[in-house]
C-alpha positions as a Markdown table, in Angstrom:
| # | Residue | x | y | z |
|---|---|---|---|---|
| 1 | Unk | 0.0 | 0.0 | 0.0 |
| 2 | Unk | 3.0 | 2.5 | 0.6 |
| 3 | Unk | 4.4 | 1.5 | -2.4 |
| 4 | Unk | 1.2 | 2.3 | -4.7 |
| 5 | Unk | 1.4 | 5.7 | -2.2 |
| 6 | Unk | 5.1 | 6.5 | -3.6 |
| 7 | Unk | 4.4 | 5.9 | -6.8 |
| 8 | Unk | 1.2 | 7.9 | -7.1 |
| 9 | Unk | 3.1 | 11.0 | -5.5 |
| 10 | Unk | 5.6 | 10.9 | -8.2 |
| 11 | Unk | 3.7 | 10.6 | -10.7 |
| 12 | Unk | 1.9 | 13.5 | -9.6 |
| 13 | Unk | 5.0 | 14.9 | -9.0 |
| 14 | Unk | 6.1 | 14.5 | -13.0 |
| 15 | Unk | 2.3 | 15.8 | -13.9 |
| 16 | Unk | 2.9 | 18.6 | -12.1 |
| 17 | Unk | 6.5 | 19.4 | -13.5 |
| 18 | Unk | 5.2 | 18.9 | -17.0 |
| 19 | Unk | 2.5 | 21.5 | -16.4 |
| 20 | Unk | 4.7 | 24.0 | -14.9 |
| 21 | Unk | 7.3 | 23.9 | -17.8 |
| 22 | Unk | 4.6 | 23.8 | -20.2 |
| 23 | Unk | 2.9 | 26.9 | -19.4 |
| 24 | Unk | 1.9 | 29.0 | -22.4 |
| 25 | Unk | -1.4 | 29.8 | -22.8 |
| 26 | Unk | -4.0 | 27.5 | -25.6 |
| 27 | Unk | -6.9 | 28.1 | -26.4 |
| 28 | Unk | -9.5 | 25.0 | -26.0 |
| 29 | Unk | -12.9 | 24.1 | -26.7 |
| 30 | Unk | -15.1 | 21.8 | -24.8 |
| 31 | Unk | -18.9 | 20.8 | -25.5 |
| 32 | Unk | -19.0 | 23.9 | -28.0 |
| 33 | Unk | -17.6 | 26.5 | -24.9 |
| 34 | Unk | -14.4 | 28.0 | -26.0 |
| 35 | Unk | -11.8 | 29.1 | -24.1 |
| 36 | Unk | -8.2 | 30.4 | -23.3 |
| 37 | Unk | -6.2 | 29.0 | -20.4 |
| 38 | Unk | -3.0 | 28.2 | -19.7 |
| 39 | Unk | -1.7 | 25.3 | -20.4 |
| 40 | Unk | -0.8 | 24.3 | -17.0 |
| 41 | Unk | -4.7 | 24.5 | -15.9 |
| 42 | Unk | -6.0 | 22.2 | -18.5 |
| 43 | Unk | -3.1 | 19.6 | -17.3 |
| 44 | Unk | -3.9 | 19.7 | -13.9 |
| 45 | Unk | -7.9 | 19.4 | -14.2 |
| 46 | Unk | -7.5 | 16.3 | -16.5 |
| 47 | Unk | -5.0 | 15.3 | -13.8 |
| 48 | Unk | -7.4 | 16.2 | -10.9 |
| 49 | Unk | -10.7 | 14.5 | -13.2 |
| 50 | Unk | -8.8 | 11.2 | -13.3 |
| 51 | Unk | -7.8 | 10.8 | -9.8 |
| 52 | Unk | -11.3 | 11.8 | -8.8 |
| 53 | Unk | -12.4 | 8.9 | -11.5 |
| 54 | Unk | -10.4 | 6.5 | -10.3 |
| 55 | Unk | -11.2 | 7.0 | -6.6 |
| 56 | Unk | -14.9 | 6.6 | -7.6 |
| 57 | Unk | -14.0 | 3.5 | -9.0 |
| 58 | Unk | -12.2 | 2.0 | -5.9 |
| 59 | Unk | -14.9 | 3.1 | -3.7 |
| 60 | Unk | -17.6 | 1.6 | -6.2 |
| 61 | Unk | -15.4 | -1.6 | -5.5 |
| 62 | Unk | -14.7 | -1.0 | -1.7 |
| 63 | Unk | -18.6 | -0.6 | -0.8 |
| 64 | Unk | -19.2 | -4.0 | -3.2 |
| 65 | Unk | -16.5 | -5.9 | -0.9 |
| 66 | Unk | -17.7 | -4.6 | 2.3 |
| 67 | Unk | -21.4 | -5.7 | 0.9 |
| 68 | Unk | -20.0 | -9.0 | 0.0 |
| 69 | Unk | -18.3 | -9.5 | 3.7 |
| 70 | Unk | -21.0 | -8.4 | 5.1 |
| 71 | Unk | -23.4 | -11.1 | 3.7 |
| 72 | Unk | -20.6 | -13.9 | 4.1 |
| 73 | Unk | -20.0 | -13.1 | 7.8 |
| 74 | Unk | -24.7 | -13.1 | 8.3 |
| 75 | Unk | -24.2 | -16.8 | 6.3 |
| 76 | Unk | -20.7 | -18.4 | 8.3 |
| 77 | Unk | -23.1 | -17.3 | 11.9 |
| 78 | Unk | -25.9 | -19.1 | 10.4 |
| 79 | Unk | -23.6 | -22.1 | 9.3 |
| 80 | Unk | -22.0 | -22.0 | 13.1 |
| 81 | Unk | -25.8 | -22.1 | 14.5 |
| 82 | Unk | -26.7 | -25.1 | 12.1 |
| 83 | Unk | -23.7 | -26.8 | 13.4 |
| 84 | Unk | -24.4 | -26.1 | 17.3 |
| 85 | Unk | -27.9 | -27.5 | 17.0 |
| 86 | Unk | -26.9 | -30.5 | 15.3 |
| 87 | Unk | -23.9 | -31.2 | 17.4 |
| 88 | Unk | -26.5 | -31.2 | 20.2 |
| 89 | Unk | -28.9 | -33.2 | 18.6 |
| 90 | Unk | -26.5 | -35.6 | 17.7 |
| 91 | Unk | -25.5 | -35.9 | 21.5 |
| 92 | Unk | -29.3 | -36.0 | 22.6 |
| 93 | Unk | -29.4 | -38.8 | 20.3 |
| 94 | Unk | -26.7 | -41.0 | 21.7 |
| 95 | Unk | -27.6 | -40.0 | 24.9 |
| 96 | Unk | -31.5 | -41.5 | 24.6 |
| 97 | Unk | -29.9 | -44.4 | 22.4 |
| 98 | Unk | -27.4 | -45.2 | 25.2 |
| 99 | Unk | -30.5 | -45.3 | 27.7 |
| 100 | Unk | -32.7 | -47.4 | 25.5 |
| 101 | Unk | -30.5 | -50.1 | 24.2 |
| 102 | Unk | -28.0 | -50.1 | 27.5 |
| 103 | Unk | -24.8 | -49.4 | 25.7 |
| 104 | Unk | -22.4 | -47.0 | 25.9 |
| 105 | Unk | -22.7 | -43.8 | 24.8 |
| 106 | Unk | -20.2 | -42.6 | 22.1 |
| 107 | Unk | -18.3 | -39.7 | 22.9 |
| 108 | Unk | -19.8 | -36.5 | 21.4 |
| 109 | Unk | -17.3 | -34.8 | 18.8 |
| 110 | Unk | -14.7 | -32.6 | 19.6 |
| 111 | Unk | -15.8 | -29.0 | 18.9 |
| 112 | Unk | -15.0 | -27.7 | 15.5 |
């Protein structure tokens, strides 16, 4: 995670190098508005609009994963509920059995 952290500061680093000796003034147009910036701007908005983009997308993912863990963790304490009441079933079972039929019990399962 530190790693991805160094490399995202220098790249933002290069961006923001590139912008700084790159800055004349263009003239753009965007969705039929025209207009005259500096160069400099226009790199660090697209700059700014991707990392915004691709945080979105990470947090799109993050909530799905949380979601997901969330679900699995509701279904494993269902699963360990299931398991309790038959591992006490079983040992009512060999319990009553042992009474009727005058054997020996078995010895109920370790836990899991």
């Amino acid at each position: 995670m530190q790693l991805l952290l160094v490399i995202a500061l220098l790249f933002a680093l290069a961006v923001a190098v590139f912008a700084v000796q790159n800055a004349e003034t263009i003239s753009f147009r965007l969705f039929g508005w025209q207009s005259e910036t500096s160069l400099v701007f226009v790199v660090l908005a697209a700059a700014a609009a991707g990392a915004v983009a691709a945080g979105l997308v990470g947090l799109v993912k993050q909530i799905k994963s949380s979601l997901r863990i969330r679900q699995l963790q509701h279904r494993l304490q269902k699963a360990e509920q299931e398991v309790e009441r038959l591992q006490a079933e079983l040992h009512e079972l060999q319990r009553s059995e042992a009474e009727e039929g005058g054997e020996a019990a078995l010895e109920p399962p370790a836990d899991v």
